[in-house]
VOGU-3710 file (C-alpha; in Angstrom, 3 decimals, decimal comma):
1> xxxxxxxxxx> 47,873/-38,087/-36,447  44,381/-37,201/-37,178  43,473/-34,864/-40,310  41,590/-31,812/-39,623  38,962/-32,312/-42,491  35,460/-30,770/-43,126  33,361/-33,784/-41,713  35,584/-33,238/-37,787  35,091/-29,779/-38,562  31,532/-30,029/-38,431
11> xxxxxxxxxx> 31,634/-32,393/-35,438  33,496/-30,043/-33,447  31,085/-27,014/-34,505  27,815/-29,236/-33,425  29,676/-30,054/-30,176  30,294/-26,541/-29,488  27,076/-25,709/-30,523  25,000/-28,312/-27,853  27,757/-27,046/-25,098  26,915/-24,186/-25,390
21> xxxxxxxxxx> 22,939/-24,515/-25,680  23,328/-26,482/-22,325  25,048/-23,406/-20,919  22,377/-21,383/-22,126  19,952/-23,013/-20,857  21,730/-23,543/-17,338  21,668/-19,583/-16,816  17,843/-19,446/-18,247  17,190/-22,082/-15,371  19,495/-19,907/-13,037
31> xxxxxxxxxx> 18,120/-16,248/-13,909  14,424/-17,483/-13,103  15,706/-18,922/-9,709  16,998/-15,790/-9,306  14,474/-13,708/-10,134  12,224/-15,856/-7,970  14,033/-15,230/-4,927  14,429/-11,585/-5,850  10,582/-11,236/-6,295  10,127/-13,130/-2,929
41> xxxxxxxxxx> 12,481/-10,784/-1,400  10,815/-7,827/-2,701  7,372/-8,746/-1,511  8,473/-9,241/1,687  10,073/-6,067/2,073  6,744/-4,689/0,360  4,789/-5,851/3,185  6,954/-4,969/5,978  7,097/-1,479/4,826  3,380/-1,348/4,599
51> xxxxxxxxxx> 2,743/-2,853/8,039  5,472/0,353/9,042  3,016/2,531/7,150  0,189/1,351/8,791  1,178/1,260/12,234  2,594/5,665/11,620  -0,682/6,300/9,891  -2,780/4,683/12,661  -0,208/6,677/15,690  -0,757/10,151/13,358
61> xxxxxxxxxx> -4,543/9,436/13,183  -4,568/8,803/17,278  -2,381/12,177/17,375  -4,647/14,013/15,475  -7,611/12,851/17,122  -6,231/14,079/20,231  -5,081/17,443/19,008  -8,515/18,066/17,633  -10,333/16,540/21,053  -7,958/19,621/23,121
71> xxxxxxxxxx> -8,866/22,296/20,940  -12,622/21,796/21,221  -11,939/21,135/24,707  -10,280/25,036/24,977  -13,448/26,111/22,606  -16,066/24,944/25,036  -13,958/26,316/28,000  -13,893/29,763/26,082  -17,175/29,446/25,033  -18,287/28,890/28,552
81> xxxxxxxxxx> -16,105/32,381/29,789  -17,999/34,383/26,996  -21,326/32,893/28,338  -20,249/33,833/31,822  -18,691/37,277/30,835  -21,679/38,459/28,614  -23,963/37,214/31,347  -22,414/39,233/34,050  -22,144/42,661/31,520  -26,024/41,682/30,817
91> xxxxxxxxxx> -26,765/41,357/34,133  -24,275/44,608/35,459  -26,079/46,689/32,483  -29,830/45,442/33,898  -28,787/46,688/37,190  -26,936/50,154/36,306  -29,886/50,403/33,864  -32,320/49,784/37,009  -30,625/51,949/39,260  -30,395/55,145/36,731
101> xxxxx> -34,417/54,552/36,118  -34,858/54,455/40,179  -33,012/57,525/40,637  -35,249/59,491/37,956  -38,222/58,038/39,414
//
């Protein structure tokens, strides 16, 4: 049977010691793989939510375009019935007008 002196001691501590500075070093090695693949991950989930971004930015531009495009549209059409309606009360007033100097002439 073996004594348990100072000098085994010591072995058994080193031992210990490098086992567990290869373990150490396995899960260094093992969080940067992971983090790499997390980081890869994330970027591609960054870019697919931009391209989403994009693509509902560009559709609410296009929307807004067209919103703004109808209400000139209905601005020029009311903008031609004032034109039309003022005309006509110009030209209604210019005749009344005409008529009322006729009969005092």
């Amino acid at each position: 049977m073996h004594s348990w002196n100072d000098d085994r001691l010591d072995d058994l501590n080193n031992r210990v010691d490098a086992g567990f500075t290869r373990v150490e070093a396995r899960i260094d090695s093992l969080d940067s793989k992971i983090d790499a693949k997390i980081d890869a991950k994330i970027d591609r989930l960054d870019a697919k939510i931009d391209a989403k971004i994009d693509a509902a930015a560009f559709e609410l531009r296009e929307e807004i375009k067209d919103g703004v495009h109808q209400i000139n549209s209905r601005f020029d059409a009311m903008q031609q019935t004032f034109i039309r309606v003022g005309g006509g009360l110009i030209g209604v007033l210019f005749a009344s007008g005409a008529g009322l100097i006729a009969t005092q002439l």
